[in-house]
C-alpha positions as CSV (number, residue, x, y, z in Angstrom):
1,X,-4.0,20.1,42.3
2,X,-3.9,22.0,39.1
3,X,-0.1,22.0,39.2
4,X,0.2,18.0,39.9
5,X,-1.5,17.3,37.3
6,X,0.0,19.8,34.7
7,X,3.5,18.3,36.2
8,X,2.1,14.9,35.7
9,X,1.0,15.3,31.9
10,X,4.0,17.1,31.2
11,X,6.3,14.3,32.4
12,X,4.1,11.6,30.4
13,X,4.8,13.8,27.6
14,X,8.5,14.4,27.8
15,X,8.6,10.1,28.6
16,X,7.0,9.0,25.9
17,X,8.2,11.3,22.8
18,X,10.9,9.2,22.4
19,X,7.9,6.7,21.1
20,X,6.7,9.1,18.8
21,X,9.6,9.8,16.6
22,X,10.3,8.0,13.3
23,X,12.9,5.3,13.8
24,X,16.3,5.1,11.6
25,X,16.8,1.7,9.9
26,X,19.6,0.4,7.4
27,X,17.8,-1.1,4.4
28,X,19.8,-4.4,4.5
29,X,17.6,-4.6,7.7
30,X,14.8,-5.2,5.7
31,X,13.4,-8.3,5.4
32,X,15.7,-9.5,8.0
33,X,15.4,-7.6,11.4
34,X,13.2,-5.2,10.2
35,X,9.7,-7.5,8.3
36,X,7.8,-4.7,6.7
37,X,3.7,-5.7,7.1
38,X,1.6,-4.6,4.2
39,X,-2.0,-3.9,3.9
40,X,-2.8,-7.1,3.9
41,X,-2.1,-7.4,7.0
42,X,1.2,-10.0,6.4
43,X,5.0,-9.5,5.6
44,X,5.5,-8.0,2.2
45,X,6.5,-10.7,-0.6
46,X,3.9,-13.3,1.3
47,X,1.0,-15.0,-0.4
48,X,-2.3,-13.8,0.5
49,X,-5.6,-13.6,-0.5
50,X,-7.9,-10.2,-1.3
51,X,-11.1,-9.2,-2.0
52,X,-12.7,-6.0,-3.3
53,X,-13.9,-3.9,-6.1
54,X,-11.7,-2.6,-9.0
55,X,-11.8,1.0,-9.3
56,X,-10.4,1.3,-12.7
57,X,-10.2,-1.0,-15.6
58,X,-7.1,-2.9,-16.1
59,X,-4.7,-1.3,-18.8
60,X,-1.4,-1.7,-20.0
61,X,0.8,1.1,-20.2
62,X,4.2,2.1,-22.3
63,X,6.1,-0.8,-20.3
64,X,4.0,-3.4,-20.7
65,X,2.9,-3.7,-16.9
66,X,-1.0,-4.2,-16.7
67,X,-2.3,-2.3,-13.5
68,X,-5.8,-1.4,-12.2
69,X,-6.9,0.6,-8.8
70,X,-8.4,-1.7,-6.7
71,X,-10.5,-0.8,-3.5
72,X,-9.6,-3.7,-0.9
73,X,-12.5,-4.3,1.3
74,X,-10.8,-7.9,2.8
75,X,-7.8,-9.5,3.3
76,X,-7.3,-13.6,3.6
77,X,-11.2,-13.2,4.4
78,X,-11.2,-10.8,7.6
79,X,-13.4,-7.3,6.4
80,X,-10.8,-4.4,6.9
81,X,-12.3,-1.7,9.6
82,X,-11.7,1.2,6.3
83,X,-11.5,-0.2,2.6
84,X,-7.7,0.6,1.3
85,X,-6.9,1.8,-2.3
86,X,-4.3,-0.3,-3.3
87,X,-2.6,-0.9,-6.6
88,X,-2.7,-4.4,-8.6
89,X,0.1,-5.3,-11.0
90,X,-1.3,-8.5,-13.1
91,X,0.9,-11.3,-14.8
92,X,2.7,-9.8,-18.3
93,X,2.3,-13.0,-19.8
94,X,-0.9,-13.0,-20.0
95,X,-3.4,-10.4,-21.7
96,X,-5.3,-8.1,-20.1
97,X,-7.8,-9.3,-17.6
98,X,-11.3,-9.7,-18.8
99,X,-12.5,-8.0,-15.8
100,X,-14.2,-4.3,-15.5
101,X,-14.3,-1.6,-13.1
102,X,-16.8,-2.5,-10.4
103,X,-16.7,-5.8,-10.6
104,X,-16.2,-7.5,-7.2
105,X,-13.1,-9.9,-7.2
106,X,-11.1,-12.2,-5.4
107,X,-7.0,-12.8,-6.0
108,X,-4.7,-14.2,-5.2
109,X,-1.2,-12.8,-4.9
110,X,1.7,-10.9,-3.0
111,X,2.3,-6.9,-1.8
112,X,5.3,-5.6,-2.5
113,X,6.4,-2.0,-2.0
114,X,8.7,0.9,-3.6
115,X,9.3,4.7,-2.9
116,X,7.3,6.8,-5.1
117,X,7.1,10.6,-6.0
118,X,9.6,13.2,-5.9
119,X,11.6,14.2,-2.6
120,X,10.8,17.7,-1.4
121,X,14.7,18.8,-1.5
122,X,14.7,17.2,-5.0
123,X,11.8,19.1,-6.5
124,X,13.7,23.0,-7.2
125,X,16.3,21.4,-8.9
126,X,14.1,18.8,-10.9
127,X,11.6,21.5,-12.2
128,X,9.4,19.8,-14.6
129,X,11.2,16.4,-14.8
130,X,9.6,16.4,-10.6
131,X,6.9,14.0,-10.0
132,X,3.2,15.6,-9.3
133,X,3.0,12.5,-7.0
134,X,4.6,14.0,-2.7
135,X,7.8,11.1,-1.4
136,X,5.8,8.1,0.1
137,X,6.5,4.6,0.3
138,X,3.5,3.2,-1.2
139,X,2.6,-0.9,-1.7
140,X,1.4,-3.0,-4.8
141,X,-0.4,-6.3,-5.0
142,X,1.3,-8.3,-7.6
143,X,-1.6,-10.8,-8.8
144,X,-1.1,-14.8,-9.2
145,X,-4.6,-15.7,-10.0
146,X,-8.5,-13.8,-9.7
147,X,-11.3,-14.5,-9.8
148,X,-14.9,-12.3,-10.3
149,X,-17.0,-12.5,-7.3
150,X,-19.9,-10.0,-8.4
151,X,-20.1,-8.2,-11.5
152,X,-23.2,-5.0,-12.3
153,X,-23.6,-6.3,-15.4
């Protein structure tokens, strides 16, 4: 009995790591046959709607771009089952958002996604010049409009 069923699991296992293995894609798939879904729960580039807490205060660095940490609790009004830290990129033509860490907001805007960090096989011949940050595709939230839900003070 023993035997059948180590046969059996065996078998499921052999079937199904086919499943488990990362898939190869071309990038001019992208956005074509292959629709990337973000953490908002739609296609990347699509407007949607947010809510949660920023987790830093917004600040522009050496190229102009104005970014917070932003600690997404809903997206396009369904509560997420875990709260995502997610990046927000705010409008360059306008000045840095009179909004504070803490504060609850709402915005408006699109996800869109880049590789970050430094490849493993890159980092020897980088030394220094290697990012801190590991090789992971990681996703933005480029904001249209906000708007402050709650704030502590």
């Amino acid at each position: 009995m023993k035997l059948k069923l180590i046969i059996a699991i065996i078998f499921c296992i052999i079937g199904t790591a086919h499943f488990l293995q990362a898939e190869n894609i071309q990038v001019s798939d992208i956005g074509n046959k292959v629709i990337l879904i973000g953490q908002l729960g739609k296609p990347l580039g699509t407007i949607a709607t947010a809510e949660g807490q920023l987790v830093s205060e917004p600040k522009q660095g050496k190229s102009g771009q104005i970014t917070a940490a932003f600690r997404l609790n809903k997206a396009n009004g369904k509560p997420l089952e875990k709260a995502q830290i997610i990046g927000l990129i705010f409008r360059t033509s306008e000045e840095i958002p009179p909004i504070h860490a803490n504060d609850i907001i709402q915005i408006t805007g699109y996800e869109a996604g880049a590789f970050i960090g430094t490849p493993n096989d890159a980092r020897d011949m980088l030394g220094k010049d290697a990012s801190a940050l590991d090789w992971k595709f990681e996703t933005t939230i480029h904001v249209i409009k906000y708007e402050i839900v709650q704030s502590p003070k």
